[in-house]
C-alpha positions as CSV (number, residue, x, y, z in Angstrom):
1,X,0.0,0.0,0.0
2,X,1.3,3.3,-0.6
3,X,2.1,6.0,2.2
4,X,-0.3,8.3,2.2
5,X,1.0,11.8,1.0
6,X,0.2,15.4,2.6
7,X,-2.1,16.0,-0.1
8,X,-4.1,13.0,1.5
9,X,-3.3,13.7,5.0
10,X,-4.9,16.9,4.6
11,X,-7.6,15.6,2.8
12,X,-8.4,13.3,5.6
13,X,-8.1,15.7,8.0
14,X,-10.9,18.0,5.8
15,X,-13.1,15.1,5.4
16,X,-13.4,14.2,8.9
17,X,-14.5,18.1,10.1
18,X,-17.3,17.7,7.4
19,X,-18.2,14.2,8.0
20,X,-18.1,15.1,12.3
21,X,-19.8,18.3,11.4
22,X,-17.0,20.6,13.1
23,X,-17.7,22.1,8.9
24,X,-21.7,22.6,8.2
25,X,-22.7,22.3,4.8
26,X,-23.0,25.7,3.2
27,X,-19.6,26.7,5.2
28,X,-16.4,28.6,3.5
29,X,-13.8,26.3,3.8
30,X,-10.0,27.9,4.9
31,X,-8.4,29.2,2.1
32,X,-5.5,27.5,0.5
33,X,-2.8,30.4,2.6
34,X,-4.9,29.3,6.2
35,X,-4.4,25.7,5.2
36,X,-0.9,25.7,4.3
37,X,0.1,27.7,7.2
38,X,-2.3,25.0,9.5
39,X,-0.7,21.9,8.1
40,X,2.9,23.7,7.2
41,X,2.7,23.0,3.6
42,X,3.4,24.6,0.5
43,X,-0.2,26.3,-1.0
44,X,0.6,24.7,-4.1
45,X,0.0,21.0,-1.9
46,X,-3.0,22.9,0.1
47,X,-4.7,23.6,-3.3
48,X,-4.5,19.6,-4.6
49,X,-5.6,18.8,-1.6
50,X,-9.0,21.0,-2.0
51,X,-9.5,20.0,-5.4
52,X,-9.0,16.5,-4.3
53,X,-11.7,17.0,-1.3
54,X,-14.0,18.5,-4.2
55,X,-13.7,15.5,-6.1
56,X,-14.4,13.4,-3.7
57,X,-17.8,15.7,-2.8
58,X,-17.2,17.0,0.6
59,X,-16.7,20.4,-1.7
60,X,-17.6,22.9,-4.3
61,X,-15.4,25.5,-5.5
62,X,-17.1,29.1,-6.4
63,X,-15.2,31.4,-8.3
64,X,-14.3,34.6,-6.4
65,X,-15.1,32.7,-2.8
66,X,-13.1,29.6,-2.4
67,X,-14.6,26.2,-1.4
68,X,-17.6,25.8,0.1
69,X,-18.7,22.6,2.3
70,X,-21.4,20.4,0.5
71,X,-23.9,18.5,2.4
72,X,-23.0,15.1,2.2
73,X,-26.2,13.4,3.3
74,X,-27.7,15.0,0.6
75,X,-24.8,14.7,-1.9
76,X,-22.6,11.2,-0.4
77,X,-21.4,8.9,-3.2
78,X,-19.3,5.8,-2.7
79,X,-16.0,7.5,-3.0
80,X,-17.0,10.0,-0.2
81,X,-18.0,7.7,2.2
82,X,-15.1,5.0,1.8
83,X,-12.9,8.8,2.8
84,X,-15.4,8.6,5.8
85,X,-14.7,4.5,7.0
86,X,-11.3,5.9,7.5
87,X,-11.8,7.4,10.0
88,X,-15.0,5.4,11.1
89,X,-14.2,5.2,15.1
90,X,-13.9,8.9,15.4
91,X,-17.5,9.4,13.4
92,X,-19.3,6.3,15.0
93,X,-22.6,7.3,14.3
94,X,-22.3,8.5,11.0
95,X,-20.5,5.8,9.9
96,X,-22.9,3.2,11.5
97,X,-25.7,4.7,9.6
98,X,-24.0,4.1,6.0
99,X,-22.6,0.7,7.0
100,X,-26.5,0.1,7.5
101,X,-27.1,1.2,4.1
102,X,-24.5,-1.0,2.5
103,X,-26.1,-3.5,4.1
104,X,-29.2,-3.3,3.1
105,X,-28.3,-2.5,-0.2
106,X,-26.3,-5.9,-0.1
107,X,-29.3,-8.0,1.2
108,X,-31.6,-6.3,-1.7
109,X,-29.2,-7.5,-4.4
110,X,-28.5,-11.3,-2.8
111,X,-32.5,-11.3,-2.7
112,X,-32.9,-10.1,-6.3
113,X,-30.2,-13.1,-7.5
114,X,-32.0,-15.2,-5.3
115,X,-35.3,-15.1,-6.5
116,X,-34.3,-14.7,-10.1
117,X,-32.3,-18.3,-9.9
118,X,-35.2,-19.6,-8.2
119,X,-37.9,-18.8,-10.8
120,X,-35.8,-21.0,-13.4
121,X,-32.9,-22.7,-11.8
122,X,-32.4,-25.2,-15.0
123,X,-31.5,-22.3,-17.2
124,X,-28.3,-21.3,-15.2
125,X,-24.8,-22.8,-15.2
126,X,-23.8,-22.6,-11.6
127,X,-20.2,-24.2,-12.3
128,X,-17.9,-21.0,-12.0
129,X,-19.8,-20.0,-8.7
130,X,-19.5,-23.4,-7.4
131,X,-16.0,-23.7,-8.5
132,X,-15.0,-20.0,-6.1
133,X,-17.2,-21.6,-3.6
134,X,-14.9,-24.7,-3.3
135,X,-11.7,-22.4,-3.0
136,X,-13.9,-20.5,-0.4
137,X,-14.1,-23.6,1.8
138,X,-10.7,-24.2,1.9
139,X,-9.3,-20.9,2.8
140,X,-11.7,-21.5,5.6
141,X,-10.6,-24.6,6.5
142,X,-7.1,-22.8,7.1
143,X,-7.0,-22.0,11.2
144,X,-4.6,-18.8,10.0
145,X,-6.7,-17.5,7.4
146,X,-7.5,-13.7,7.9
147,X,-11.8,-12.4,8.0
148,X,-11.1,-10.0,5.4
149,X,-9.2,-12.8,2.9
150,X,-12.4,-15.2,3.7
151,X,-14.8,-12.2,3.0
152,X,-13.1,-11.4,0.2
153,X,-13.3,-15.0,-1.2
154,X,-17.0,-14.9,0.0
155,X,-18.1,-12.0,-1.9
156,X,-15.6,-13.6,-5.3
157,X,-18.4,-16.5,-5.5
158,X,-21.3,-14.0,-5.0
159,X,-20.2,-12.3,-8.2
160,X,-19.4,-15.4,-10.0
161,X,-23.1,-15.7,-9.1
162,X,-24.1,-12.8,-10.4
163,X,-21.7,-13.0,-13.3
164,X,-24.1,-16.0,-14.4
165,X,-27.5,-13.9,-14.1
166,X,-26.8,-11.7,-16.7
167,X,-27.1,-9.0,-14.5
168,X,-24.4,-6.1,-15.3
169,X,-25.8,-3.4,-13.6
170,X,-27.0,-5.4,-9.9
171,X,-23.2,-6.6,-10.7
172,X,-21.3,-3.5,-10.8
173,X,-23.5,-1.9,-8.0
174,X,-22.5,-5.6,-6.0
175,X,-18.8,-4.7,-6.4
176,X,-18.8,-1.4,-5.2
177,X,-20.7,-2.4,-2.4
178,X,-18.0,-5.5,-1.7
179,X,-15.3,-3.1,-2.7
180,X,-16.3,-0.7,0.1
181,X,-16.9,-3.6,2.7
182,X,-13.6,-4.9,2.2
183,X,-11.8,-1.7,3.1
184,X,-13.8,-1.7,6.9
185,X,-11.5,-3.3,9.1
186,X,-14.5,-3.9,11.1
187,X,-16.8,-5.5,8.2
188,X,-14.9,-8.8,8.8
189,X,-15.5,-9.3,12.7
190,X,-19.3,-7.8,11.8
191,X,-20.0,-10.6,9.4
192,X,-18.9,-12.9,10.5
193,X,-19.3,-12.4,14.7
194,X,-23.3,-13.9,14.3
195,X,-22.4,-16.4,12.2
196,X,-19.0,-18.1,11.3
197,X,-17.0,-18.6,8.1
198,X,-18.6,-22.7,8.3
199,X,-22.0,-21.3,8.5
200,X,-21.4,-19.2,5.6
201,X,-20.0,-21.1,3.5
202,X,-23.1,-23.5,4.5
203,X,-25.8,-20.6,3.5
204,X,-23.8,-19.5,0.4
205,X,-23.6,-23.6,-1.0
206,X,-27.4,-23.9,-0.1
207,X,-28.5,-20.5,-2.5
208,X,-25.8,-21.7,-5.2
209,X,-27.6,-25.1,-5.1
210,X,-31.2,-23.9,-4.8
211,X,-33.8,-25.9,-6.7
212,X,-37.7,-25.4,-7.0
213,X,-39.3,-28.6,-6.3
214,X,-41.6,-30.5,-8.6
215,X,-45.2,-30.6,-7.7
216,X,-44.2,-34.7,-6.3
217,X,-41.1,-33.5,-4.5
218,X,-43.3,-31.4,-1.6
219,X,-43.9,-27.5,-0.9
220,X,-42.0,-24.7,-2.9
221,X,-39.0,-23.5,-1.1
222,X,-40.4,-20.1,0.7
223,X,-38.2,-17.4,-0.3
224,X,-40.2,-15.1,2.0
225,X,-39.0,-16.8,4.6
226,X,-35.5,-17.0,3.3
227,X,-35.5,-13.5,2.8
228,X,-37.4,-12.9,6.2
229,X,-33.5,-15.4,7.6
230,X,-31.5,-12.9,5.5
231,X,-32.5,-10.4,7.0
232,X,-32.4,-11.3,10.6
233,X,-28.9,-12.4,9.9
234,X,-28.0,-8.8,8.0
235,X,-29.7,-7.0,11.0
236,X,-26.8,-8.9,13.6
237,X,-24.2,-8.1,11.2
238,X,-25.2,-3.9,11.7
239,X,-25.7,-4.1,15.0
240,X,-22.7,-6.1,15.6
241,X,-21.0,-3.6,13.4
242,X,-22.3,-0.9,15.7
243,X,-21.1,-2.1,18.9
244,X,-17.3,-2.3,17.5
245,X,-17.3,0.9,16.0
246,X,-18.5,2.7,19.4
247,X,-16.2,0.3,21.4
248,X,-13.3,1.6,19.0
249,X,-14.6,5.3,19.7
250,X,-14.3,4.9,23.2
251,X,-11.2,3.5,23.3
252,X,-10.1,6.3,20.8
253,X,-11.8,9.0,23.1
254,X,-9.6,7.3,26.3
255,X,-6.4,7.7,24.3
256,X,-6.9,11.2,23.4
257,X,-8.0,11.8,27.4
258,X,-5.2,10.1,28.6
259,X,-2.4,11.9,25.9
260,X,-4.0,15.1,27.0
């Protein structure tokens, strides 16, 4: 990974007074002079790193004024808030609130797949998706294998899965939603606290292998209720999400008490 630069330090910094609110949307931002004497940089590296926070959405330029704080709820795209996980202990509610969203976002598109391999599950060929699920199992089967690799590897035979629907747009919006997951140090421990790598992989083979039944083989699967499972599951992984994310904040908070 590279080190970050000052242009990205002060970025961050930026970032973080808009996402905690210390800047309210509609604010003048410090001028490229106030910044570079703050962060004891030259004003060409205070500049890039307002453009930079522009293009990232936390700003605006207008001519003859200087940058002017956006309102982020109003205006937050994925780029903006993976900025904001950076710093996700320090913003704890905020960022608890968007990891929610993810979240739900994620369960709408694994229900979508779901149902749409269900209404015809002869017409799809489930062997790449199977194949990633296999090398799933494994890395969990490794005691040393890190959450984030086996989430990583989860998500892989999710897209395979996707890959097979035909469905470009649900998969591009699925990757930016696993792409931003994957950088939340805390998504791994969240996902995986209520139920463990075994049990997903479990779930995952089970949806991957999902059949109708015949009229002779006995009831339809209920995919209400499968959805109604999802979602009590998705619900533990947000609040378990929650309760790290304040638990980091505190311990941040005591750091900062105890330095002081």
């Amino acid at each position: 990974m590279a080190k970050p630069t000052i242009v990205d330090d002060i970025t961050e910094q930026l970032a973080y007074r808009i996402a905690a609110g210390i800047y309210r949307p509609g604010d003048l931002l410090p001028s490229v002079r106030q910044l570079a004497t703050e962060f004891a940089a030259s004003t060409p590296t205070a500049n890039n790193a307002l453009g930079r926070l522009a293009a990232l959405g936390f700003a605006e330029p207008r001519r003859g004024l200087g940058y002017l704080v956006r309102d982020i709820q109003l205006y937050g795209g994925i780029d903006m808030w993976r900025i904001v996980f950076r710093f996700a202990h320090r913003v704890p509610e905020r960022a608890a609130a968007c990891f929610a969203d993810i979240i739900d976002i994620d369960h709408q598109l694994v229900m979508q797949a779901v149902r749409l391999f269900a209404a015809d599950p002869g017409r799809y060929d489930l062997t790449p998706a199977l194949h990633a699920l296999n090398q799933l199992e494994l890395l969990v089967a490794d005691d040393e294998a890190d959450l984030t690799d086996i989430m990583a590897a989860e998500l892989h035979a999710l897209r395979c899965a996707f890959a097979i629907l035909g469905k470009p747009g649900s998969l591009a919006l699925f990757n930016t939603v696993g792409e931003m997951l994957l950088s939340v140090p805390e998504a791994g421990p969240a996902f995986y606290g209520p139920l463990e790598p075994a049990g997903h992989v479990l779930v995952v083979r089970t949806l991957l292998e999902l059949r109708l039944p015949d009229a002779t083989d006995g009831e339809p699967l209920d995919l209400d209720l499968v959805d109604s499972l999802m979602r009590a599951y998705h619900d533990q992984v947000v609040e378990t999400f929650r309760e790290l994310i304040t638990k980091s904040a505190a311990a941040e908070d005591e750091r900062s008490t105890t330095s002081a």
